[in-house]
C-alpha positions as CSV (number, residue, x, y, z in Angstrom):
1,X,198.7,144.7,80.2
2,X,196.1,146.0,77.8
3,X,194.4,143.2,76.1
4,X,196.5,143.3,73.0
5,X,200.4,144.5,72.7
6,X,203.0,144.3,70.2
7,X,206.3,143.6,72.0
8,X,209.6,143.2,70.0
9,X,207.6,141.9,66.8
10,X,205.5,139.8,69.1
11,X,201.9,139.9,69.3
12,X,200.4,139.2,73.3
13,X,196.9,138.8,73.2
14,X,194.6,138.5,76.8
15,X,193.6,134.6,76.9
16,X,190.3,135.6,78.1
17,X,189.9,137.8,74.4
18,X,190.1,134.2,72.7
19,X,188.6,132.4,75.1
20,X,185.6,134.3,74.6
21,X,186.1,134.4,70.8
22,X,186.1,130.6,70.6
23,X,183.7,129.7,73.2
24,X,186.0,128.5,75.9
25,X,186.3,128.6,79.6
26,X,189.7,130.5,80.1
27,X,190.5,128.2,82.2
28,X,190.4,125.7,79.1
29,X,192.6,127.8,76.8
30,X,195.7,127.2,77.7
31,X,195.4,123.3,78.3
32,X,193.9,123.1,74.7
33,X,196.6,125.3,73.3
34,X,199.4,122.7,74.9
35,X,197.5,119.6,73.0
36,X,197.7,121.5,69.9
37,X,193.9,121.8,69.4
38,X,194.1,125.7,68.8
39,X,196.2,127.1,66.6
40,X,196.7,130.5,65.2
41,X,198.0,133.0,62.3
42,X,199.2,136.5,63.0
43,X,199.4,138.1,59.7
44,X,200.6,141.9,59.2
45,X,198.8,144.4,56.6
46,X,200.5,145.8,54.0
47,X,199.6,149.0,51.4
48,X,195.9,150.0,52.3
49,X,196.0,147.5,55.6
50,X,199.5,148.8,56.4
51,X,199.9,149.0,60.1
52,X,196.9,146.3,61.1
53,X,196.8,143.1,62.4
54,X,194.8,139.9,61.9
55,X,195.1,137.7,64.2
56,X,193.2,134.2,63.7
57,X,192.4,131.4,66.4
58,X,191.1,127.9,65.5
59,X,189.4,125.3,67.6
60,X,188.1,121.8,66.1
61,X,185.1,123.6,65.4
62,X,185.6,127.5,65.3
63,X,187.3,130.1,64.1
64,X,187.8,133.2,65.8
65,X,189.6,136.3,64.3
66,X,190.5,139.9,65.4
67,X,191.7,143.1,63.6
68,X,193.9,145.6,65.3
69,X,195.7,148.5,64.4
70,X,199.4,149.2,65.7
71,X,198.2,150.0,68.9
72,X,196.3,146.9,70.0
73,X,193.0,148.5,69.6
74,X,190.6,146.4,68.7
75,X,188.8,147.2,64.8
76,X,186.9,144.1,64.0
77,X,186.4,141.0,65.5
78,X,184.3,137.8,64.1
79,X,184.0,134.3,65.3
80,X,182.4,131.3,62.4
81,X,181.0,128.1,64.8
82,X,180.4,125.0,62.6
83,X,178.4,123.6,65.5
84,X,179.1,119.7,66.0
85,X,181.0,119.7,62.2
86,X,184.6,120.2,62.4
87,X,186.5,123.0,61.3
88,X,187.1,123.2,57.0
89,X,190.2,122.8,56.1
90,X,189.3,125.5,53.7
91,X,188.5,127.9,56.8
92,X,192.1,127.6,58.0
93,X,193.7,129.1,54.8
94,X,195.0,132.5,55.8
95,X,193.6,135.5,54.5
96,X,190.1,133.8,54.1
């Protein structure tokens, strides 16, 4: 698998890609994403962002988000770490 696909509409990310994004152990990631205490938004681009991708992961405390284009390749990536504060509500509104 390359670390990001697009297979019938559905976006498969590598868990270690977000691990590292939000400062996890891999072998973390999936256990927190079970309890609910990472989330995400897949958003597509439309006119000038037509054919990318922004994917966004939250953690109580960080936000990690990726760009790709229609091929999975990678174009921007960007994590935000509030430290011991938790996560802004604000942070979690997509497109932001």
């Amino acid at each position: 698998m390359k670390p990001i696909e697009f297979e019938n509409g559905i976006v498969q990310i590598d868990a270690s890609i977000i691990a590292e994004g939000l400062g996890l152990a891999p072998s973390l990631l999936q256990e927190e994403m079970r309890a609910g205490r990472i989330t995400s938004l897949a958003e597509r681009g439309v006119d000038a962002d037509s054919g990318r991708h922004r994917l966004t992961f939250f953690s109580e405390h960080r936000r990690f988000r990726v760009v790709v284009d229609e091929t999975g390749t990678i174009l921007q990536q960007s994590a935000v770490d509030f430290g011991d504060s938790p996560l802004p509500k604000s942070v979690r509104k997509p497109g932001r």
